[in-house]
N, C-alpha and C positions, 0 to 999 in steps of 0.2 A: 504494500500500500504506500502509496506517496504521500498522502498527506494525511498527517496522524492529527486525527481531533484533539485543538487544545479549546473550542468554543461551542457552546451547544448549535450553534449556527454549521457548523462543522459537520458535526452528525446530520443534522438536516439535509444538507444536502449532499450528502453520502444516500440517505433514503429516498431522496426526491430523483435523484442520477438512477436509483436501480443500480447503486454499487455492490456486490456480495461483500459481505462481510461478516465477522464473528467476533461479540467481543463479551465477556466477563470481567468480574471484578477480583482480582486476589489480591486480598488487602486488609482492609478494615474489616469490623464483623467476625473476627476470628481466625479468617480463612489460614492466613499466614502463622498466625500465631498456632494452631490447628498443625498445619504443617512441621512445624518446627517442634513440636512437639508435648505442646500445651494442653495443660486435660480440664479445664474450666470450661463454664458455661457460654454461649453468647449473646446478645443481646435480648436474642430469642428465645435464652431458657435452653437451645441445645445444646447437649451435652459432647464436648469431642472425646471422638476415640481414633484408636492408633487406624481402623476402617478409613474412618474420614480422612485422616492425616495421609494413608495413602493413595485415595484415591484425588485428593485433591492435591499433591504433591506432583499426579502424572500427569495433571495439566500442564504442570513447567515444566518437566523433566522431557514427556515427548512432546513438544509444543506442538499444536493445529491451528488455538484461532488467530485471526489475523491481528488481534488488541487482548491487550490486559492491564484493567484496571488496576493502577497501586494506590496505597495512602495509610499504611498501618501504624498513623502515630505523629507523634512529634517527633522534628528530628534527632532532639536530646533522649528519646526513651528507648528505656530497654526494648521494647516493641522493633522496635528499627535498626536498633544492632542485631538485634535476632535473627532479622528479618537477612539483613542485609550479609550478616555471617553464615545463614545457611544456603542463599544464591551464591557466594563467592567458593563456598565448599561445594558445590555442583558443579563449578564452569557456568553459570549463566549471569549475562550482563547485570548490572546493578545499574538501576535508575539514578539519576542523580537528583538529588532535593535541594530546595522544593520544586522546582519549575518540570522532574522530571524528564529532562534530555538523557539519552543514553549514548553517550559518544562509543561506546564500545560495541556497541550493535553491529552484529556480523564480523564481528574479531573472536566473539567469545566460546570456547567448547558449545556451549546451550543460548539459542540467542530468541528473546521475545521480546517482540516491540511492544510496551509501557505508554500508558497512558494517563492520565490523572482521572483517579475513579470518581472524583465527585463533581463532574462537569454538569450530567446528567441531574443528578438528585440535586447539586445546587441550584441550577437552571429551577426546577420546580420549585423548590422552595424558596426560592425569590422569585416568581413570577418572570420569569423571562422564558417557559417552554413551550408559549406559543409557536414558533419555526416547526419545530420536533414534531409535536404534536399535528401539527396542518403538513407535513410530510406524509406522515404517517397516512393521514385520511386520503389519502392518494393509491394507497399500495394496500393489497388483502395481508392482513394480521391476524395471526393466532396468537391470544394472550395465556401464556399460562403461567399462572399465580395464585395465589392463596384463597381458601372456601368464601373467604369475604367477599371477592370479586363477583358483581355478577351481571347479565342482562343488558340492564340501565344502566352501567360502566359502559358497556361497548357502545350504546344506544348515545348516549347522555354527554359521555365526555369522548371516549374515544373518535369516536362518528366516522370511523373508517369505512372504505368503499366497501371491504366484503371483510367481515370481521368474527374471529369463530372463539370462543373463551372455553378451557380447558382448569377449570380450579382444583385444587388437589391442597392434601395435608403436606406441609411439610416435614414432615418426619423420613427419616432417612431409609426406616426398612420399606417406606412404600415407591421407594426411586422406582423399582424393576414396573410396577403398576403406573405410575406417572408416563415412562418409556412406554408402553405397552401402548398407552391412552395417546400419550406425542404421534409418534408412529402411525397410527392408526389415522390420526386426523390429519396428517402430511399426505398420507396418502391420497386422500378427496381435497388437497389444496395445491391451489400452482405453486409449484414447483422455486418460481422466481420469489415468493413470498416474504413476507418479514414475522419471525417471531418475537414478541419480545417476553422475556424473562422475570419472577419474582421469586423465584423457591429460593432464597438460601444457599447454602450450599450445594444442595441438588440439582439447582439451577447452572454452577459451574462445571459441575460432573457431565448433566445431560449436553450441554450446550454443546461442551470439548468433543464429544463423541459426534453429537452431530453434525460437526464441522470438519468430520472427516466422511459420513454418510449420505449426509446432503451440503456440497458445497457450493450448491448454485443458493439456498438461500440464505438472508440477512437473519442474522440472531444475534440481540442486545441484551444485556444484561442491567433490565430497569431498578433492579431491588426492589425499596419498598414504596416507588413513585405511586402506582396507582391504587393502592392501596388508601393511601390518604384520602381519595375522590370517595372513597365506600364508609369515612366515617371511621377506618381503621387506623388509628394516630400512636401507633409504638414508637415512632420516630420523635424525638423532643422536638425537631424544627414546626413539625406540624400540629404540634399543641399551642402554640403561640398565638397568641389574637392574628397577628402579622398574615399566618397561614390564608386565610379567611380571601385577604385582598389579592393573597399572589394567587391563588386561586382562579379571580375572575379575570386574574390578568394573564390567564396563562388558558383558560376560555374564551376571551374574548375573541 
């Protein structure tokens, strides 16, 4: 890819082009810390195990998609030494912060091109995903994200051209059922489509796979953006009176 998203405008028209692309977030939320070897909770209440730690570790190690979200931290935290000591122990480029550049990209044993994971989720919570959004209603979407989602989400805020929603638990023993159900609805959808993503971690497991399965389509890795539109407010940005106005400014 040439140009690597550093503005939600960026991504927009990545979607509006009918560029293929794949991208997740390993980052914040646990993911890295998960990897590295961390047995705490996340955000979410889920619980990591050495399971998760490897199968989210072979996102980096065999790379597919074309983007990965980073952001695990301050630059002074242990979070980021962590992070940044167990990529330099595999051979794979280390991001540089904050602005993430990777000048090493394509020098290094393991090379994945970095992106700033919270272009996306900022962009919404400060009302500026109007672009994103009216891309999107351009191109058929499958959303698949949490039980919360539903209907009047695709109808309501989404308002995409052909729009198909797949909600599911995030709980990690129902990945192989989530895939079954993915699958299943790729098959009755073109081809060229855009998914975009909310599970968790699951979300970066399934995506990886299917970015070697199906590469003609786009898969984004939105976390827990639409979810706020359903009333579902885990995230502190969207508790905020604030929320309320970036809202309509990101429907208008």
């Amino acid at each position: 890819m040439d140009r690597v998203p550093k503005h939600i405008e960026d991504y927009a028209q990545l979607v509006e082009d009918g560029t293929p692309f794949s991208y997740a977030n390993i980052g914040g939320d646990g993911e890295m810390l998960t990897i590295t070897g961390w047995d705490g909770t996340n955000s979410d209440g889920r619980k990591s195990t050495p399971e998760k730690a490897a199968a989210l570790a072979r996102v980096l190690l065999e790379p597919r998609l074309t983007l990965h979200g980073y952001n695990p931290g301050r630059l002074d935290s242990d979070k980021e030494a962590c992070a940044q000591k167990w990529l330099r122990d595999h051979g794979i480029n280390v991001p540089l912060r904050p602005q993430l550049s990777d000048p090493d990209f394509g020098t290094s044993k393991i090379n994945v091109r970095w992106v700033h994971k919270e272009i996306i989720s900022s962009a919404n919570v400060n009302g500026k995903l109007r672009p994103f959004l009216q891309a999107l209603r351009h191109r058929p979407v499958l959303v698949v994200g949490t039980v919360g989602l539903t209907k009047k989400f695709l109808k309501g805020t989404l308002k995409a051209k052909d729009a198909v929603l797949i909600p599911a638990d995030m709980g990690w023993a129902q990945m192989a059922e989530i895939r079954d159900r993915v699958h299943k609805a790729l098959d009755q959808f073109p081809k060229d489509g855009v998914v975009t993503w909310g599970l968790g971690y699951i979300a970066k497991v399934l995506t990886w796979e299917m970015a070697l399965e199906r590469p003609e389509l786009t898969q984004i890795d939105v976390g827990a953006c639409w979810d706020a539109y359903c009333g579902i407010l885990h995230r502190h940005g969207y508790r905020r009176e604030a929320w309320k106005d970036a809202m309509r400014e990101n429907l208008a």
